[in-house]
BADRENDREN-561443 format. One record per atom (N, C-alpha, C): x, y, z; atom name. Coordinates in steps of 0.05 Angstrom, whole numbers, plus 5000, padded with zeros to 4 digits. Atoms other than C-alpha are relative to their C-alpha. Example, Ala and Ser with C-alpha at 12.3 -4.5 7.8 and 13.67 -1.06 7.14 Angstrom:
BEGIN
+------+------+------+------+
|    x |    y |    z | atom |
+------+------+------+------+
| 5018 | 4976 | 5000 |    N |
| 5246 | 4910 | 5156 |   CA |
| 5018 | 5024 | 5000 |    C |
| 4984 | 4976 | 4999 |    N |
| 5273 | 4979 | 5143 |   CA |
| 4985 | 5022 | 5014 |    C |
+------+------+------+------+
***
This chain:
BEGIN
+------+------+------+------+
|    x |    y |    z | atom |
+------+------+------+------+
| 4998 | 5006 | 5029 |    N |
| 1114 | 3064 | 6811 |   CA |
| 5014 | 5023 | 4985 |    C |
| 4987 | 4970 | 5013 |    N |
| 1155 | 3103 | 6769 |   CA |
| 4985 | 5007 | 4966 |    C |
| 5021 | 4990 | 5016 |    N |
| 1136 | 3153 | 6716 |   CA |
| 4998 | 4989 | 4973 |    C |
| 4991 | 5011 | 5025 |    N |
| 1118 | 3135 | 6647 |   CA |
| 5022 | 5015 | 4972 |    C |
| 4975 | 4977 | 5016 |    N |
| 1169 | 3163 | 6590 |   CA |
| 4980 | 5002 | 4983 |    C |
| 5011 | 4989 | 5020 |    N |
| 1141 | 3201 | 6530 |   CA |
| 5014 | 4987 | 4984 |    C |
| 4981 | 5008 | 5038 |    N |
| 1166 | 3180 | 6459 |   CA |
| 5006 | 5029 | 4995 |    C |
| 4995 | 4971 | 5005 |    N |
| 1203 | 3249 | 6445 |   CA |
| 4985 | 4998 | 4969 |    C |
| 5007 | 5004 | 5020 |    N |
| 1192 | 3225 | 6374 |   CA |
| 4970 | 5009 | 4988 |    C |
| 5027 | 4993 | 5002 |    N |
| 1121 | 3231 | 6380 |   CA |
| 4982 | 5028 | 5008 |    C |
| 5014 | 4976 | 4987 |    N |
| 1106 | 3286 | 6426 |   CA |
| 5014 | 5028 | 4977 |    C |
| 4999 | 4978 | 5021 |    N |
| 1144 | 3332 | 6362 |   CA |
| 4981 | 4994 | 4984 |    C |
| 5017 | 4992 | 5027 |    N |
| 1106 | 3308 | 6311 |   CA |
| 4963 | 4999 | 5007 |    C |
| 5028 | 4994 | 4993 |    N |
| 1029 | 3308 | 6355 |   CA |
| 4994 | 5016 | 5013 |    C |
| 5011 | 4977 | 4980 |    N |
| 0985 | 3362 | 6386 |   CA |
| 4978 | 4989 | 5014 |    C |
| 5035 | 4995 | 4993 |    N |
| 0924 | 3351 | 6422 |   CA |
| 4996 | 5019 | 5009 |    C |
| 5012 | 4964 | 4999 |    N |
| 0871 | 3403 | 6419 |   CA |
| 4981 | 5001 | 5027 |    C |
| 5003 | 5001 | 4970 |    N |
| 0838 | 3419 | 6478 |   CA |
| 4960 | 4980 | 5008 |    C |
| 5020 | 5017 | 4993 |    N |
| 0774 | 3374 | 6460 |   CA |
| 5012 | 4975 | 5001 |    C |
| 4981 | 5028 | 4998 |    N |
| 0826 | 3310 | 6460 |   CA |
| 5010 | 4990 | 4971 |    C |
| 4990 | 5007 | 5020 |    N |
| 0837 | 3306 | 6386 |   CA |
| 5029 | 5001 | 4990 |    C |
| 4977 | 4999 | 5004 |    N |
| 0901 | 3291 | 6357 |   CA |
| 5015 | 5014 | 4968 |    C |
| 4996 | 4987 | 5025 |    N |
| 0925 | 3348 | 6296 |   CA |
| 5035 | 4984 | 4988 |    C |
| 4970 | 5011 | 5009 |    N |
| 0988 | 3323 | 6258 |   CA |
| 5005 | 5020 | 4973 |    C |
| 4991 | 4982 | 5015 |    N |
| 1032 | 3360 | 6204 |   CA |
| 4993 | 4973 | 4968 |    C |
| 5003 | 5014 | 5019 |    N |
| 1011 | 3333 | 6133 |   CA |
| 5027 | 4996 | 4994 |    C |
| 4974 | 5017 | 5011 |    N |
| 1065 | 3291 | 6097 |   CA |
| 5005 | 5018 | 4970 |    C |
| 5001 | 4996 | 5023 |    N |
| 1088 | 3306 | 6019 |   CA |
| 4995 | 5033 | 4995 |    C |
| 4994 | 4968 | 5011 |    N |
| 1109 | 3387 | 6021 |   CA |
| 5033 | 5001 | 5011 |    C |
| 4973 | 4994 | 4995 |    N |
| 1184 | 3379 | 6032 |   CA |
| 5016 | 5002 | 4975 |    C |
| 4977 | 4989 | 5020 |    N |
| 1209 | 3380 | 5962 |   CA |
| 4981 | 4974 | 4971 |    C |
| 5010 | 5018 | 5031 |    N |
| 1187 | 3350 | 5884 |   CA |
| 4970 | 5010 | 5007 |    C |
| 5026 | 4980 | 5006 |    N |
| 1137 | 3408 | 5887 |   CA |
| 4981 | 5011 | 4971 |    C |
| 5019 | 4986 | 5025 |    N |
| 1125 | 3424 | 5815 |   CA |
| 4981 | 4976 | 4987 |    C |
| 5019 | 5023 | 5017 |    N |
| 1090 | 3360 | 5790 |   CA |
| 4974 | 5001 | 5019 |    C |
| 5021 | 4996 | 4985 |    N |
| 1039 | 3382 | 5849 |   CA |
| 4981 | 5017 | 4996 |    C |
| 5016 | 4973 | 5010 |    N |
| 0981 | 3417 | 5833 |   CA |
| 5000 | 5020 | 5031 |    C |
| 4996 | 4978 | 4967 |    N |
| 0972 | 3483 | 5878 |   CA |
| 4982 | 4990 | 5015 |    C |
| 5018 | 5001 | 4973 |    N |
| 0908 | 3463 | 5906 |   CA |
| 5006 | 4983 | 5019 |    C |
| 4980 | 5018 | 4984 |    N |
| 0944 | 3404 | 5927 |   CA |
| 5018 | 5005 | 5027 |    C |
| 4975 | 4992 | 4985 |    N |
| 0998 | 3443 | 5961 |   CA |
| 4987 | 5018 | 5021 |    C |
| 5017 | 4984 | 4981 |    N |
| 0951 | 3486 | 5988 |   CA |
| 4985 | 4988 | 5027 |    C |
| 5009 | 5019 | 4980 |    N |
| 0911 | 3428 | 6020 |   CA |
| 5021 | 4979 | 5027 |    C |
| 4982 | 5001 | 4992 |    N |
| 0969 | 3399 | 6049 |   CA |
| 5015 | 5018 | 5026 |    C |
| 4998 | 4975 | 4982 |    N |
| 0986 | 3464 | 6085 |   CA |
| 4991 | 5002 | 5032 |    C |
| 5019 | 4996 | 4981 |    N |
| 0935 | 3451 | 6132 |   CA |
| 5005 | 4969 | 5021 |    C |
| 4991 | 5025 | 4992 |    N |
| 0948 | 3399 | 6192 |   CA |
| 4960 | 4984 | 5002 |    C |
| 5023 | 5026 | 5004 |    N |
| 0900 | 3335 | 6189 |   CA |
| 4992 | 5000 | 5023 |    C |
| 5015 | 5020 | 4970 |    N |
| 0864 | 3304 | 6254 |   CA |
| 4996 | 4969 | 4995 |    C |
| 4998 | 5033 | 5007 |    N |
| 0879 | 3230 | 6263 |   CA |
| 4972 | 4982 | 5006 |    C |
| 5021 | 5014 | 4999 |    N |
| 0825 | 3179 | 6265 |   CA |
| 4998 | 4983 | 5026 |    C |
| 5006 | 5009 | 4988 |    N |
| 0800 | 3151 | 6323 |   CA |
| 5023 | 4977 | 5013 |    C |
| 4978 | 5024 | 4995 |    N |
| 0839 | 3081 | 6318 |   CA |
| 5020 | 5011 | 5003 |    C |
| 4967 | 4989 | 4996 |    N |
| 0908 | 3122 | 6308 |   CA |
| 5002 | 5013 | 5020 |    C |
| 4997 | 4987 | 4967 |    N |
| 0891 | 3168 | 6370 |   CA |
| 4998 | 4981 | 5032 |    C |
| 4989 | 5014 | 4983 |    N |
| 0886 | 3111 | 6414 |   CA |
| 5034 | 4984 | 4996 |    C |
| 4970 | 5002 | 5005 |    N |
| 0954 | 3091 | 6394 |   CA |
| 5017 | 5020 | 5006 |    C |
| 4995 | 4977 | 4983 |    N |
| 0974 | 3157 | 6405 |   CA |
| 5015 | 5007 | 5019 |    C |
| 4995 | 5004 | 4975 |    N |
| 0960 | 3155 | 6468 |   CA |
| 5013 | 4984 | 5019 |    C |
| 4981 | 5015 | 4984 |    N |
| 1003 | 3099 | 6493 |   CA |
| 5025 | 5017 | 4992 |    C |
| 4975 | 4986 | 5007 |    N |
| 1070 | 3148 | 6468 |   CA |
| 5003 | 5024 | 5009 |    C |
| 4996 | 4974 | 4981 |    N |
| 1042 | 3207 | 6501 |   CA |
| 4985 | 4996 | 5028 |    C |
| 5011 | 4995 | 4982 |    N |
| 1021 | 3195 | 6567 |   CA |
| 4984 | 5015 | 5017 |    C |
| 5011 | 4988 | 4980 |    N |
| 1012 | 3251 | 6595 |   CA |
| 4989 | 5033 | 4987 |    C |
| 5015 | 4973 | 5020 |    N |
| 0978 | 3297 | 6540 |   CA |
| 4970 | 4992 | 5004 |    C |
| 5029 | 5007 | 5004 |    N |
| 0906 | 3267 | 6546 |   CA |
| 4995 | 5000 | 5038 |    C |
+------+------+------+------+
***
């Protein structure tokens, strides 16, 4: 059987951490910054952890991370 392919697409923009969760880069800090409050920007800063349902999805694009 041959191997499965990764989604390059995916494997840049997901991590998993070494308990299986999946961290991702927040959206909305690339530019049309001043109408943002700071704490906003601040919060943002920080990467998210996807939910359950979206980490099995995930996992069919990365194979071979879990």
């Amino acid at each position: 059987m041959p191997k499965m392919k990764t989604r390059k697409a995916a494997a840049k923009r997901y991590k998993v951490t070494g308990t299986g969760k999946v961290r991702y880069k927040k959206q909305g800090l690339r530019h049309i910054l001043t109408k943002k409050s700071t704490k906003r920007k601040r919060d943002l800063r920080h990467t998210g952890i996807l939910s359950e349902a979206e980490t099995k999805k995930v996992k069919v694009m990365l194979p071979y991370q879990f």
